[in-house]
N, C-alpha and C positions, 0 to 999 in steps of 0.2 A: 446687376450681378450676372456673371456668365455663366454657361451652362456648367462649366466642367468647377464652379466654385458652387455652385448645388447641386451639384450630386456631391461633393466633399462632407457641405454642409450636413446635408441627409445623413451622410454616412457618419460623420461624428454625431448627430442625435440620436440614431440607433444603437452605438457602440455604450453611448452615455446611459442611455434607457436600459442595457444589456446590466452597466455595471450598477446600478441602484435599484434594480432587483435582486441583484444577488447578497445585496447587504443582509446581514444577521435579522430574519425576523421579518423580510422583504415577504417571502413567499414558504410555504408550508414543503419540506422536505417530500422527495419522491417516496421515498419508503413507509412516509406515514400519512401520504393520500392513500396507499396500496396497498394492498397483503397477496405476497404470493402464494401464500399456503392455500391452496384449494383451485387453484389455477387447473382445469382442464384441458384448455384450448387457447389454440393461439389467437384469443383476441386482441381488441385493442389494448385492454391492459397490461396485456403478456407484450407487449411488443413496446409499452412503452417503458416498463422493467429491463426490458432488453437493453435499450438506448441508456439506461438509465446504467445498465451495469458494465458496461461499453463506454461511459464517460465517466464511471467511478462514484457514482453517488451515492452508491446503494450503504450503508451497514456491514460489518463483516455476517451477520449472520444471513441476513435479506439476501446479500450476495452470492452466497455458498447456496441457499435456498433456488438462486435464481439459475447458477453456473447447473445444478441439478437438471433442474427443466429444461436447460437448452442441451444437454447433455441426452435427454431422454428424448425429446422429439424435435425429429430435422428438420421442421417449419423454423424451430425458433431458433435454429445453430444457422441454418441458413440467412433469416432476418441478420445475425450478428453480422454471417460472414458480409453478408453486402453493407453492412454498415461501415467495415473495416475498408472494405473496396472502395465504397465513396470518401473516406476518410481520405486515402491515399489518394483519389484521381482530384479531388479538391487543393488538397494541398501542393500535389504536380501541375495543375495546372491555375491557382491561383496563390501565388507565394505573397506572403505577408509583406504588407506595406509600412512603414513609421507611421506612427504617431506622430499627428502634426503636434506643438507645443500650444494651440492652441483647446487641443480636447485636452492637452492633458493637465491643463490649469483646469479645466471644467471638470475632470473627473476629481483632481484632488478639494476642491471645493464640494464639490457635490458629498464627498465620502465624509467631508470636514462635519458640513451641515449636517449630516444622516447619523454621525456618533457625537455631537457635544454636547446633545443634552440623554443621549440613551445611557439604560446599565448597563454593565457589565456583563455580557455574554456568556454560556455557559464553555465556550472554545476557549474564552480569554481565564477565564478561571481555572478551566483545568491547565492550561500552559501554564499559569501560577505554581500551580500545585506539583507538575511536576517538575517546574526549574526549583524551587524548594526541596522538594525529595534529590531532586540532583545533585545542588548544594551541600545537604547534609551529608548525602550518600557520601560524597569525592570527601569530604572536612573530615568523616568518620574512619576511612579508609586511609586519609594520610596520618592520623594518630593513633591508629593499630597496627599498621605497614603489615595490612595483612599480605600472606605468599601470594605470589602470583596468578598460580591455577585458581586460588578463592576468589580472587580477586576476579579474573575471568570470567569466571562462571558467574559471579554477580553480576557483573554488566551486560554481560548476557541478557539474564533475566530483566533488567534497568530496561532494557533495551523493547524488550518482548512487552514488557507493561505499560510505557512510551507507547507503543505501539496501538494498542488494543485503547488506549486513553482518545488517542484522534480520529478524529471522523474515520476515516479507515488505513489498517495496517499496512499498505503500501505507499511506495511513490509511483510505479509503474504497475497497473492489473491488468492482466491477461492469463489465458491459459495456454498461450503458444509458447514452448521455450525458444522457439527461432524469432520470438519477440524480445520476451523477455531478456534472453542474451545478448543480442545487442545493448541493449537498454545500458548496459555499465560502460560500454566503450566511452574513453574520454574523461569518466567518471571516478574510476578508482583502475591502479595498472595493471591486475588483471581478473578476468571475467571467472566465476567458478562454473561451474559442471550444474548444468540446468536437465533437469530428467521430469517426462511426462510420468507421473504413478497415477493418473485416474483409474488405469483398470483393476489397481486393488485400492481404492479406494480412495486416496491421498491425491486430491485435483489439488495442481496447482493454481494459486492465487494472483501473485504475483511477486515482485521483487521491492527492495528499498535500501538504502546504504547508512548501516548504525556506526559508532564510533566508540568501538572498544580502547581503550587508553586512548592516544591522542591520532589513534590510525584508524582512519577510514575504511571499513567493512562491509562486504558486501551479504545481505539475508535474503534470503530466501522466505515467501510466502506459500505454506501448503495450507490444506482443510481435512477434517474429518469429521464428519458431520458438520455442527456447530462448532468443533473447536477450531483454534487457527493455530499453527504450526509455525514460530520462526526457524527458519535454518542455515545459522550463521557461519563462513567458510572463515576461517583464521591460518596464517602458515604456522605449518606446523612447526611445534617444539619440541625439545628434546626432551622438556623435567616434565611434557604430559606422557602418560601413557599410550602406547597403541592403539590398545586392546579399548574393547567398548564400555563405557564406563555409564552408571546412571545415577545419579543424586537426586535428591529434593528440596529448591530451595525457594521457603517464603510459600510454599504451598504448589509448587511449580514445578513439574520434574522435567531436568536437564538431561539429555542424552547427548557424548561424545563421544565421537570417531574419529580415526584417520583413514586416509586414500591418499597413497605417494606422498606428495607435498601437502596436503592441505590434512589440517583437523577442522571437523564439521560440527555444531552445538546446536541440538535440536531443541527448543522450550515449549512449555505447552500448559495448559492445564489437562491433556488429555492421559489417561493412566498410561503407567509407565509400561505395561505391557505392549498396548499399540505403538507407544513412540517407539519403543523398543523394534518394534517388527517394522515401522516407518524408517531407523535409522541403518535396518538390516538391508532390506529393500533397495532405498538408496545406495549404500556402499556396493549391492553386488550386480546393482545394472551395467549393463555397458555404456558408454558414452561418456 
């Protein structure tokens, strides 16, 4: 065997080894080897929450705990920022290669062997649970033909509790909006109004794209404290209201606005007072 067919080899058993530890149950979640509550200093635990919250792993709450800490001392905003740096000079200068057909017979075997005699995972159950709540939701809604706006605002929420159900409420985390806003291009046709609010409180999280009726929507991820904030941009309509409106649904208060074209649905379980001043905020930034 020739050299440059082992170094392939090598590289398809380390990719293989990569993907069968991450099976369900492989290895014990970052967030529940660690607790960042009590973190003083940037040691190596803080830095490995870093990386952790930097590749998305963390919990929404662990997360918001962590974006705190790097918020608060510039060791560890700096750790982030060069992690971001290596991200980028990695990827410019070593661009992904195919998959030979040959790992990837080995990794579908491998994934085959590691689930046919396991249970059912608690990821696979709640997908269940909430394609079931889906199901009934959409069955319930076509034999009331509830209005519109109700209609709305319930998926909305559909949407917010989906959310908070999966490992964590984004597809895209970050707290850059010059991140985040890219992030939609290509994705839905067009990007909404991405605003930094950590300095009253409201750090953004990140973004992910819901599907209110059968259109593609782009949300918005913020925090306040513990809670998490979706904020869903829809164009606007005529039979909604201007003017800011707040409800409570399922336990949940919804807050809507509009700006020009777009009306904004804010969901949360956080009181409607703060979403209130969260959806104020919002509307009267520039940008």
């Amino acid at each position: 065997m020739d050299s440059s067919k082992s170094c392939q080899q090598a590289g398809d058993n380390f990719i293989l080894v990569l993907v069968l530890v991450s099976l369900p149950g492989s290895i014990e979640p970052v967030s529940a080897m660690m607790k960042p509550a009590g973190i003083e200093t940037p040691g190596h635990g803080s830095a490995l929450l870093v990386h952790a919250y930097f590749d998305g792993e963390l919990d929404t709450a662990t997360a918001l705990s962590v974006k705190q800490q790097i918020d608060a001392d510039p060791r560890l905003a700096a750790e982030l920022a060069n992690i971001s740096a290596l991200q980028i000079a990695l990827r410019a200068k070593f661009p992904r290669e195919p998959i030979s057909a040959n790992l990837r017979a080995r990794i579908a075997a491998a994934i085959g062997q590691g689930r046919r005699h396991g249970r059912p995972t608690w990821t696979a159950m709640a997908a269940s649970v909430v394609l079931a709540a889906a199901l009934s939701s959409a069955s319930t809604w076509i034999a009331l033909r509830a209005p519109q706006g109700d209609q709305t605002v319930t998926e909305i929420v559909d949407g917010h509790l989906r959310s908070l159900m999966s490992q964590k409420p984004t597809d895209v985390t970050s707290s850059e909006r010059h991140t985040v806003k890219p992030w939609f291009n290509g994705r839905i046709p067009q990007a909404p109004r991405v605003l930094d609010l950590s300095a009253a409180g409201f750090p953004l999280i990140g973004a992910r794209i819901d599907v209110i009726g059968t259109i593609p929507v782009p949300t918005l991820v913020y925090g306040r404290r513990l809670h998490v904030i979706s904020l869903t941009a829809l164009p606007r309509s005529s039979s909604l209201p201007a003017a800011t409106t707040t409800r409570s649904v399922n336990g949940y208060n919804v807050v809507s606005f509009s700006t020009d074209q777009t009306t904004y649905w804010a969901a949360s379980d956080l009181n409607a007072r703060e979403l209130e001043e969260f959806a104020r905020l919002f509307a009267s930034a520039p940008g």
